[in-house]
N, C-alpha and C positions, 0 to 999 in steps of 0.2 A: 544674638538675642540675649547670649548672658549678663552679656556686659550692660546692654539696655535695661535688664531687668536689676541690675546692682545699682545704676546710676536711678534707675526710678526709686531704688530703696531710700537712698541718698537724699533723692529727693524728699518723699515723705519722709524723711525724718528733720526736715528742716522748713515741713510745715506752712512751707510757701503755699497760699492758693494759688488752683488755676483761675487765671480771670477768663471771664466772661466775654462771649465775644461779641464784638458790639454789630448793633445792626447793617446788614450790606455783607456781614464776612459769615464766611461758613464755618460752622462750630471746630472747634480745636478738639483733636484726641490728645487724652492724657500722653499716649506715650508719644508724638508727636511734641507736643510742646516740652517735653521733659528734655528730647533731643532738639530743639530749638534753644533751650538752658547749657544744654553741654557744647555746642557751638559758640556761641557767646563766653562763654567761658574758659574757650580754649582761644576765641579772639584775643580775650581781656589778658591771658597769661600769657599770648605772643609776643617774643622780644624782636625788634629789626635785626639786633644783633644778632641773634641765632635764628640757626635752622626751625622753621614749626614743621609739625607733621605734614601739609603738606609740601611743602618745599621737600623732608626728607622721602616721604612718597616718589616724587618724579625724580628724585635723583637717583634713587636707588634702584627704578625700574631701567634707568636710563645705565646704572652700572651692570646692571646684570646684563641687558640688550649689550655694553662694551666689551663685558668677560664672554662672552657666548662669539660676540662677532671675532675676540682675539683667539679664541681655541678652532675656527672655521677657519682663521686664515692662517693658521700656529706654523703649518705643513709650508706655505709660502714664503713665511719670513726669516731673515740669515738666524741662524742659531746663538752665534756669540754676538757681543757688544763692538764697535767695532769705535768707540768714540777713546779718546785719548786724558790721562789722568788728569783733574781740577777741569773737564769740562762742565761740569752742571755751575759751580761758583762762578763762571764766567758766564752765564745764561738766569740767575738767581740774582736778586737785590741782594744789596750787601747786610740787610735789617728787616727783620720784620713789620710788616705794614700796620701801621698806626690805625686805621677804620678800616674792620673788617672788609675784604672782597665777596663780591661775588661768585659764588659757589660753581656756578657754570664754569666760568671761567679758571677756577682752578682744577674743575675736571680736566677742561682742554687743553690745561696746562700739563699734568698729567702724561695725557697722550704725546703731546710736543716736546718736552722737556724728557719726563722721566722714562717712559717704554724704549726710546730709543737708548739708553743707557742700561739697559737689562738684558743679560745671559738669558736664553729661554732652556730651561729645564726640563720642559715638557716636550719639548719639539721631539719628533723621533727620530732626529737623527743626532740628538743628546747623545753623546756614549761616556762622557770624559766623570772621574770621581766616582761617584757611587750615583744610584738613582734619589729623586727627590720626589716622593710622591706627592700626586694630588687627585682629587675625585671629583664631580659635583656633587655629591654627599656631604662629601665632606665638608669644602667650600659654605653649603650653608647652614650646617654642623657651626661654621667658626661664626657664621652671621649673626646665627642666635646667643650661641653664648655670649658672642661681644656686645650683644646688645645688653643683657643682664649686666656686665662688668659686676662678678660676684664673686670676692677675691678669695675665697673660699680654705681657709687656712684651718679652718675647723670643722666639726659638724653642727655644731649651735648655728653658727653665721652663712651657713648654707646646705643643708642637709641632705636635698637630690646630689648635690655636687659631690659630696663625700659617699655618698652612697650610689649613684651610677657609678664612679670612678671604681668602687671597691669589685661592683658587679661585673663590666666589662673586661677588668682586670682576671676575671676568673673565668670569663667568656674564651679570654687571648689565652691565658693559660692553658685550656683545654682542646683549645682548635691547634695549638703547638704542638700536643701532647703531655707537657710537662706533669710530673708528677704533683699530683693532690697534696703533698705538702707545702708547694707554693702558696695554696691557694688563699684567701681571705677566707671562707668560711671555716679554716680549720683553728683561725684564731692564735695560732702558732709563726705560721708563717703568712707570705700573703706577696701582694702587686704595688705597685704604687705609679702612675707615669709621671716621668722625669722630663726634663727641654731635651738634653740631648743624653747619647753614651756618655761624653765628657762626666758632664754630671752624677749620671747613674756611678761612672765607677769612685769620683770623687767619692761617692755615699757610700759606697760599697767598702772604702778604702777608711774611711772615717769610723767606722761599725765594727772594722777588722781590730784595726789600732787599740780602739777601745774597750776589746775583749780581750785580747792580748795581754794590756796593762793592766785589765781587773785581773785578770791568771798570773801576772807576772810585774807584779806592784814594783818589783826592785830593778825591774830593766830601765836603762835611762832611753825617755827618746831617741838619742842622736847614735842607738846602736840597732834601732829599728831598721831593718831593709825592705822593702817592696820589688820584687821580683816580676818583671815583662820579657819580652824575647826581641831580639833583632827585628822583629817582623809587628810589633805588636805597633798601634795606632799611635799617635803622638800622645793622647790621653791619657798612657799610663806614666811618660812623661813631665807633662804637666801638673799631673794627680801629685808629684814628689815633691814638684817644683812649688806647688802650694801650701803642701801640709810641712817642708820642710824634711822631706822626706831622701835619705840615700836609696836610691834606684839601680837594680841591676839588669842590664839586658842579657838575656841568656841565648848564647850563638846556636841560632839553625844555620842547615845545609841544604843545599840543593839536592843532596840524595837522599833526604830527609823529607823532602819536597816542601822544603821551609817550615816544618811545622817540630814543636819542640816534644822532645822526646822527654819518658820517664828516666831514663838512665842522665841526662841533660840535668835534670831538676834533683836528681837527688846527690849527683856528683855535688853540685852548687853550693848545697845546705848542708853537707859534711865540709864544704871549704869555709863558708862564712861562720858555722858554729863553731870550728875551729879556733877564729879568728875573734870570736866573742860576739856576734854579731846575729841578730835576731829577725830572720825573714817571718813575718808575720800574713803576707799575704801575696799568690799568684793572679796578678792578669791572663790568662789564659782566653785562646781567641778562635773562635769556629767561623774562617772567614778572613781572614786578613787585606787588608787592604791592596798593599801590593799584590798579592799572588794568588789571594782565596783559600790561604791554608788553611787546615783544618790541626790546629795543637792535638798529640794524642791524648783525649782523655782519659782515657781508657787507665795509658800505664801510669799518667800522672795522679789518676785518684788512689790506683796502688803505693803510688807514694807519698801520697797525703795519709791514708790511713794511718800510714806508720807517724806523722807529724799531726797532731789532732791541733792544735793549736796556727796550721800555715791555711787561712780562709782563701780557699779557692771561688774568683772571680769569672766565669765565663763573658766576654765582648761576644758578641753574633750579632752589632750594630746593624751590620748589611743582609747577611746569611741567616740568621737566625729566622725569620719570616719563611725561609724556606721549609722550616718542620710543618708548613699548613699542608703539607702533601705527605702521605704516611711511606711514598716511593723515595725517598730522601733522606729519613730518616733516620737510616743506619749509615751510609755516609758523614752525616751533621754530627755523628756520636749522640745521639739524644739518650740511650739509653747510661750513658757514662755520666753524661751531664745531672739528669735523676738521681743519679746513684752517689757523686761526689760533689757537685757544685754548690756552694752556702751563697753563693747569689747569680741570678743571670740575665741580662740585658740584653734586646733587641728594638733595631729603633722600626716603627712601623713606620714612618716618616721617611724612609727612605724607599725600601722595597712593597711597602703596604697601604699604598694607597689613601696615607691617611697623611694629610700635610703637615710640617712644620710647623707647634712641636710634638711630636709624639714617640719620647724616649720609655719602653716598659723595664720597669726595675721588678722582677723575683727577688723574698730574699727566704730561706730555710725557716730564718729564726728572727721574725719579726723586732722581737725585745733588743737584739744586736742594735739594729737602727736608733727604736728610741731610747733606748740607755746613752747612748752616742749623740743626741741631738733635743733631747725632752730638755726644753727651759720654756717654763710657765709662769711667765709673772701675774701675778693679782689680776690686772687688766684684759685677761687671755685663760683665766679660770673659766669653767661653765659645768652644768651640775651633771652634764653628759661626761663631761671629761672626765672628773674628778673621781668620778663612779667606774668608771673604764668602759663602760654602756654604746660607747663608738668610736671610732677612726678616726682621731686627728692628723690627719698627714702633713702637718706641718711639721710634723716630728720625724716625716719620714724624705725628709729633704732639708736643704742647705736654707733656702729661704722660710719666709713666714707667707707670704702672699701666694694664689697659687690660680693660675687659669684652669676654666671649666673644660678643659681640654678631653674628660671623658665624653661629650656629647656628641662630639664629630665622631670617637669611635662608635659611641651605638648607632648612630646614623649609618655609618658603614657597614659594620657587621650586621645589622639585621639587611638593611638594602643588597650588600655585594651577597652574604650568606658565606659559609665554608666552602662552597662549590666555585661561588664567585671569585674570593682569593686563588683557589688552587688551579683556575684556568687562566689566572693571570699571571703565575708564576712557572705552569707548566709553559707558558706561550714563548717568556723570555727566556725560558732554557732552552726553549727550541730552536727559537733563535740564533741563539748563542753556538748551537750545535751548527747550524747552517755556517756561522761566520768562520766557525773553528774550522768546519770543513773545506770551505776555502783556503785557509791558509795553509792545511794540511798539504794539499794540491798544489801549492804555491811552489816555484820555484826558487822565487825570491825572499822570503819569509821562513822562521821557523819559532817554534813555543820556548816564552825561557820558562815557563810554568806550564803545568798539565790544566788546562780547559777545566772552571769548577762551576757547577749553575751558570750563571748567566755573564760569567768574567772569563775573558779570555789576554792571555799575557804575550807577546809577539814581540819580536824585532828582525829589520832589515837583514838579510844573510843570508843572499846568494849563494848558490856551491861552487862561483866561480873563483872568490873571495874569500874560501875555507883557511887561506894561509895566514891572515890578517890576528895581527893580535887584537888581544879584547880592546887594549885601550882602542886602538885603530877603529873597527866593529865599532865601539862606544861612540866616536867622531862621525862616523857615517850615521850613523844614528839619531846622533843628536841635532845633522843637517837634515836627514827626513822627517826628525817630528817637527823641528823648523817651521818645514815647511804645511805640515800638517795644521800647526797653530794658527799658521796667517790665512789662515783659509776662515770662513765665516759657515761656510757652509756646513760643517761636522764639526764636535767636537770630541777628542780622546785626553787622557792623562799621560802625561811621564811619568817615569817612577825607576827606581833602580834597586836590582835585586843582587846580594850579595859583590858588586860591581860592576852589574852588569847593566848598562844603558838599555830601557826597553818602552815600551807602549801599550799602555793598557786599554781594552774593549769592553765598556763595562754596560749591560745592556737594562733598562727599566722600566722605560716611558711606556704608558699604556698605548699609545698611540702608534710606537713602531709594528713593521709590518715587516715581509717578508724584501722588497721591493727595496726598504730602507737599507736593508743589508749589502744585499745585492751589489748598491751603489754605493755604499761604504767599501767594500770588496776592491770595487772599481777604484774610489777614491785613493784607496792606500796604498794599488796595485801603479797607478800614474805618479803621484808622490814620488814612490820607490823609484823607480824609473827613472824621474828627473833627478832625484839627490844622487843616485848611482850614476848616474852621465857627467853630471857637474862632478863628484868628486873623482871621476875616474878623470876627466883633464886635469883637474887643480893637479892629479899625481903626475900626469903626464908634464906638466909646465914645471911641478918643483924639480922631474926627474932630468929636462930641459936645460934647468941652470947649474942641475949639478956637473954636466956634459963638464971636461976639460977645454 
């Protein structure tokens, strides 16, 4: 009716009479005919060429009846892709089609062509990499915003946008736990969501550098170091490999339980300051990919203290999600994190129910960022801005464009609620307890890592095969996950710890169940089995031709 009631405005003001209706026809009501004007008018501006509303109507009812019917049969279909590389180019014209198609038809194309070339991430019996979350919240979280495209780089050019994102941001911050000085409203520090960790730490790393040089005008670049650990994500890698950066990895142990110690980190920085060389910032990581370590933060903020200038980075890209339970978070080190961390990233996107992208960037000290990143030409002035009266986040990231990506979180967080998160993560640790207990039991199987939330770290290794060296163990190994990959029906990850060949359990998907495990259990339990048979002849046949 509102909308009726603006379009009648529209009308009276354009002064059109109503005609008179001629005799045989029954009188017209004004708002009647006004909607007989906005019909016609939406005639007159339909192209063949494009979609009109309703065309986009029944397709969209028609995607939503497809996304509903593929999450009903998600549980039936093989997990991985099982089509072979440059298959779609061979099923694709070689050029784009000169007169627009038919829209149907590229739905069904869709289905025919591209579904069957998709990993399903959601499936429950996903385990492989980290989780990738998704919701129906969320889902039409992304519908709306896409539908706006409001590229939201400022607050003049989209104001909900900048302003849900600042709100939500302090929503996650507090359902975490984290300390009120992240927050936005202290205006000091604050949230920003990023695409991915990548990102987050590139910005984190960009803020660091740049505070550093204002403190230390005489250091040159190329004595700058960045500081990760053996264990930390390829990201902080990368982040070197971008900015031009020497990177050092700093060696964890296995009796360490991969995770880097304070005595680790301050040896390091009495070597490289030695050496003339200027660590300016830690990646430090609650969660590591491989293993689920948990870095001490505890002893590394004891050593940051004493270095005011080395900006401490927490990654909790996967684990960090897990502070939404207050049972977890002495484990997670949350209160360490509080107390020394100047930035911290977790992607909800993975473990939170909230789809790709939804990277959360913390930082202590807002101004770090845009001192580092604030360039405003003429054309990107606004009287908001210039006054400091609000949050331009384009200053708080790498690009200038920026998706409405706050909306899917408030869909979520008020729909799922803090009770909603914490029984979805309580469910996958329990999980995870169920799987780990298995293998516990196992004959065949032992942990090259200690079980952490919802990640469990395994490899092949019988007690009857105790005498085999690792590389050996490593070889059987690498023929059991083998066989593990070619399978369609589960997926897990490789990974290797300290040299050690292993297989990672990484559990997410809202949709696994007890049932799923079970038969994962089973799965890995027959795997084993077979790769232990075959290679216990291959040894008997090489032992064969060694015979004199």
């Amino acid at each position: 009716m509102a909308h009726c009631i603006r379009y009648l405005r529209l009308g009276q003001q354009a002064q059109e009479p109503i005609p008179t209706p001629s005799r045989g026809h029954q009188p017209i009501s004004k708002l009647d005919w006004h909607l007989q004007r906005i019909r016609r008018s939406v005639d007159r501006v339909s192209n063949p060429l494009f979609m009109d509303i309703g065309q986009f109507r029944r397709a969209g009812y028609q995607a939503i009846d497809r996304i509903c019917d593929y999450y009903i049969s998600l549980r039936d279909m093989s997990v991985t892709s099982q089509v072979e590389p440059g298959y779609l180019r061979k099923l694709l014209p070689a050029s784009a089609p000169t007169v627009g198609e038919d829209f149907q038809l590229i739905a069904d194309d869709y289905l025919k062509y591209i579904l069957p070339g998709l990993t399903h991430w959601q499936h429950p019996s996903f385990f492989a990499y980290c989780p990738a979350s998704c919701s129906f919240e969320s889902i039409l979280g992304e519908i709306y915003a896409s539908s706006m495209s409001n590229p939201g780089f400022s607050w003049s050019v989209g104001p909900a946008c900048t302003e849900l994102e600042a709100v939500v941001m302090d929503w996650s911050a507090q359902i975490l736990g984290l300390d009120k000085s992240f927050c936005n409203t202290t205006e000091v520090g604050g949230g920003v969501i990023q695409a991915t960790a990548c990102d987050a730490a590139l910005v984190a790393t960009v803020a660091a550098r740049s505070r550093y040089i204002h403190e230390h005008p005489q250091v040159p670049l190329e004595k700058l170091i960045l500081y990760t650990t053996t264990q930390t994500h390829s990201l902080g890698e990368k982040t070197g490999l971008i900015l031009g950066l020497k990177v050092r990895a700093l060696q964890v142990t296995e009796e360490d339980e991969f995770a880097l110690r304070g005595e680790t980190l301050e040896m390091a920085l009495k070597e490289d300051v030695h050496v003339g060389l200027h660590p300016f910032i830690l990646i430090a990581t609650l969660g590591t990919t491989s293993s689920g370590a948990v870095d001490r933060l505890d002893e590394i903020g004891d050593v940051v203290k004493s270095h005011p200038f080395l900006w401490l980075h927490v990654d909790a890209a996967w684990a960090g999600v897990a502070l939404v339970c207050p049972e977890y978070r002495e484990v997670c080190q949350l209160p360490a994190i509080n107390s020394y961390a100047d930035s911290f990233c977790t992607n909800f996107h993975k473990w939170g129910l909230i789809q790709l992208d939804a990277s959360c960037l913390w930082v202590r000290q807002r101004k770090h960022l845009t001192d580092a990143l604030d360039v405003t030409p003429e054309f990107l002035r606004s009287k908001c801005g210039d006054a400091g009266t609000a949050i331009d986040y384009r200053n708080w990231n790498i690009g200038l464009s920026r998706r409405f990506r706050s909306l899917k979180f408030w869909f979520v967080l008020r729909a799922r609620g803090i009770e909603g998160f914490q029984k979805h993560i309580t469910n996958c640790i329990k999980l995870n307890t169920q799987f780990a207990q298995g293998i516990r039991e196992s004959d065949q199987f032992s942990f090259v890592a200690k079980p952490f939330l919802a990640l469990t770290v395994f490899r092949l290794a019988p007690q009857s095969l105790s005498h085999l060296t690792t590389s050996e163990l490593n070889g059987l190994n690498r023929a059991f996950y083998a066989r593990l990959a070619a399978r369609d029906d589960i997926a897990m990850t490789q990974t290797e710890l300290n040299g050690v060949f292993c297989v990672r359990m990484s559990i997410g998907a809202e949709r696994t169940v007890e049932g799923d495990i079970d038969r994962a259990l089973a799965v890995i339990a027959e795997e084993g089995r077979i790769a232990l048979q075959e290679w216990e002849n291959m040894q008997t046949q090489v032992g064969l031709c060694c015979v004199p």
